[in-house]
N, C-alpha and C positions, 0 to 999 in steps of 0.2 A: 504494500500500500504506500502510496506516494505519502511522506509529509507534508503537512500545509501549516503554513503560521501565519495565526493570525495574530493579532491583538485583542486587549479585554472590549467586549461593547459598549457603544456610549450611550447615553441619555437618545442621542439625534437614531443612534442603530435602533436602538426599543421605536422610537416613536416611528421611524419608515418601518419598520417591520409589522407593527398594530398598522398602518395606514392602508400597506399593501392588503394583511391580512383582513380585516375588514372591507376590503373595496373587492377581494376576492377569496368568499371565504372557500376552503380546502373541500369542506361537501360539496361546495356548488349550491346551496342552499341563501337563502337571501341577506344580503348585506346587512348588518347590523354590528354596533357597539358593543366590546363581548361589556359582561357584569362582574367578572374577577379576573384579574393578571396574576400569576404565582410566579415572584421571581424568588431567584436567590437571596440573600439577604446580605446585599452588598451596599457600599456607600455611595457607590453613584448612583443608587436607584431613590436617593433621598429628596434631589431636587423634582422630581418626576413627580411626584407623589401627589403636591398638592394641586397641577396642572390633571390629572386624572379623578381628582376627585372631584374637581367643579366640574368633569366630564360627568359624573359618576360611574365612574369605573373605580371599583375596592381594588387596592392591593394588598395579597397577602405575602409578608416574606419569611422565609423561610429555608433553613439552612439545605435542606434538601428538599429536593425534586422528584420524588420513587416514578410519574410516569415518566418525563423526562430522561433523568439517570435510565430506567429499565430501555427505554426506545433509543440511546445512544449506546448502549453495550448490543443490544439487538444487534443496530446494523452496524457493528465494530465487528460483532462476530461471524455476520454472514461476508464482511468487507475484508475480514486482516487475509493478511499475505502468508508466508511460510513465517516471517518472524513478523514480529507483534509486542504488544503491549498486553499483559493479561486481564482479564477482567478486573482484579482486584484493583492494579496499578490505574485502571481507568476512572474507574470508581475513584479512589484516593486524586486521581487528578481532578476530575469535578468537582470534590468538595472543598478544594486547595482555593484560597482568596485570592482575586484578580491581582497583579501588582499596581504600584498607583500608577496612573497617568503621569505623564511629563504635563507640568501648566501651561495655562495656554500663552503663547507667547505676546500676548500684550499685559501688561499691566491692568486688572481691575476697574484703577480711575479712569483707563482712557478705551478699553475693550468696548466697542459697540456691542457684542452681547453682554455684559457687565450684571451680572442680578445676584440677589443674595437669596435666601432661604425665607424671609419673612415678603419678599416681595409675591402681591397676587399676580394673575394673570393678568388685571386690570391696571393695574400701574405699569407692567411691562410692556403690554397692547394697549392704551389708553385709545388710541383709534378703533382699535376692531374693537373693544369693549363698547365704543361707543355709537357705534353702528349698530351691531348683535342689538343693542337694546332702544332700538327706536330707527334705525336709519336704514335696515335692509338685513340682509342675511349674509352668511360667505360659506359655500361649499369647499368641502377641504377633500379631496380624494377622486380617482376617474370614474367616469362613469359610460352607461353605454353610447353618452351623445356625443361625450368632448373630452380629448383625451389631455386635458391639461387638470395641474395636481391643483391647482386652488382658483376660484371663482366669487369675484364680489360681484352681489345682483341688489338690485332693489324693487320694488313695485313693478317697475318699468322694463325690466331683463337684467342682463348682463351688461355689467360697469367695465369689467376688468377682468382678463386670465392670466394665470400666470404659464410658465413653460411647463414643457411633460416631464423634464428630469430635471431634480435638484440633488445638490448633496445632502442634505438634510433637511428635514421639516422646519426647524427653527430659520434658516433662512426663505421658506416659503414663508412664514409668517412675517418676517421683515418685511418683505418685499410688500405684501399686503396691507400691511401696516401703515408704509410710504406711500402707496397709492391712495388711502382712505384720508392719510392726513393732507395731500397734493386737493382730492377731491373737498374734504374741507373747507379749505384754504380759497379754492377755485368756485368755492357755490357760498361764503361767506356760513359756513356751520359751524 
């Protein structure tokens, strides 16, 4: 079996991966926000947390994973080669803690994503908070009509799309963000 290395997942990898997975779920059964996320119970999942609860999506975490663990020894064992990693050794690598991140390379004060632990989603989007609650709606995900990942609409249609591929959802939200405060700004709101 080939090695692959990857790095630990970030915040941005959960949320494209929830984005993908709701926009196409694995039954093929209809799109929907799941009701619980089971993650590991690691420290980057902390900033996450309160962004999924104004979703109302629970998170539970927890130091293991028994379907998970079980479905990655599965296909370890139909996957290993003549040499291998034994189950146990697999096992013990899954429950081993991410190492940290390297910081991000701006400083804090000056990081355009910059946010701490007690800030809402409302102070971080002041714009699309402000929209969602009186000025329109914004689809976030593809759908069967239009294959771009975010959509400001109001009464009247489509405002604004964004592109089919981003690196991460946090910059689909920026981007959104700057549109909403442009339109704003441009209709005196």
């Amino acid at each position: 079996m080939e090695e692959v290395h990857v790095g630990p997942p970030t915040v941005n990898d959960l949320a494209t991966l929830l984005a993908h997975a709701m926009g196409r779920p694995a039954n093929g059964g209809d799109r929907q926000r799941p009701g619980t996320l089971y993650l590991r119970n690691r420290p980057q999942w902390q900033e996450l947390r309160p962004h999924l609860r104004q979703l109302g999506i629970e998170v539970v975490l927890s130091e293991g994973l028994p379907e998970f663990d079980d479905a990655v020894l599965d296909w370890v064992r139909r996957a290993k080669a003549e040499k291998g990693a034994s189950a146990d050794e697999i096992t013990e690598t899954l429950r081993r803690p991410f190492p940290r991140r390297k910081p991000d390379r701006f400083p804090a004060a000056v990081s355009p994503r910059a946010k701490t632990q007690t800030m809402s989603f409302d102070e971080f989007y002041p714009n699309i908070a402000w929209w969602a609650q009186g000025g329109g709606w914004i689809e976030l995900g593809r759908d069967d009509c239009r294959r771009s990942l975010i959509r400001v609409l109001d009464i009247g249609g489509l405002l604004w799309e964004g592109r089919e591929e981003y690196d991460s959802v946090g910059t689909v939200m920026d981007e959104a963000e700057a549109f909403i405060a442009q339109w704003r700004k441009e209709n005196g709101s």
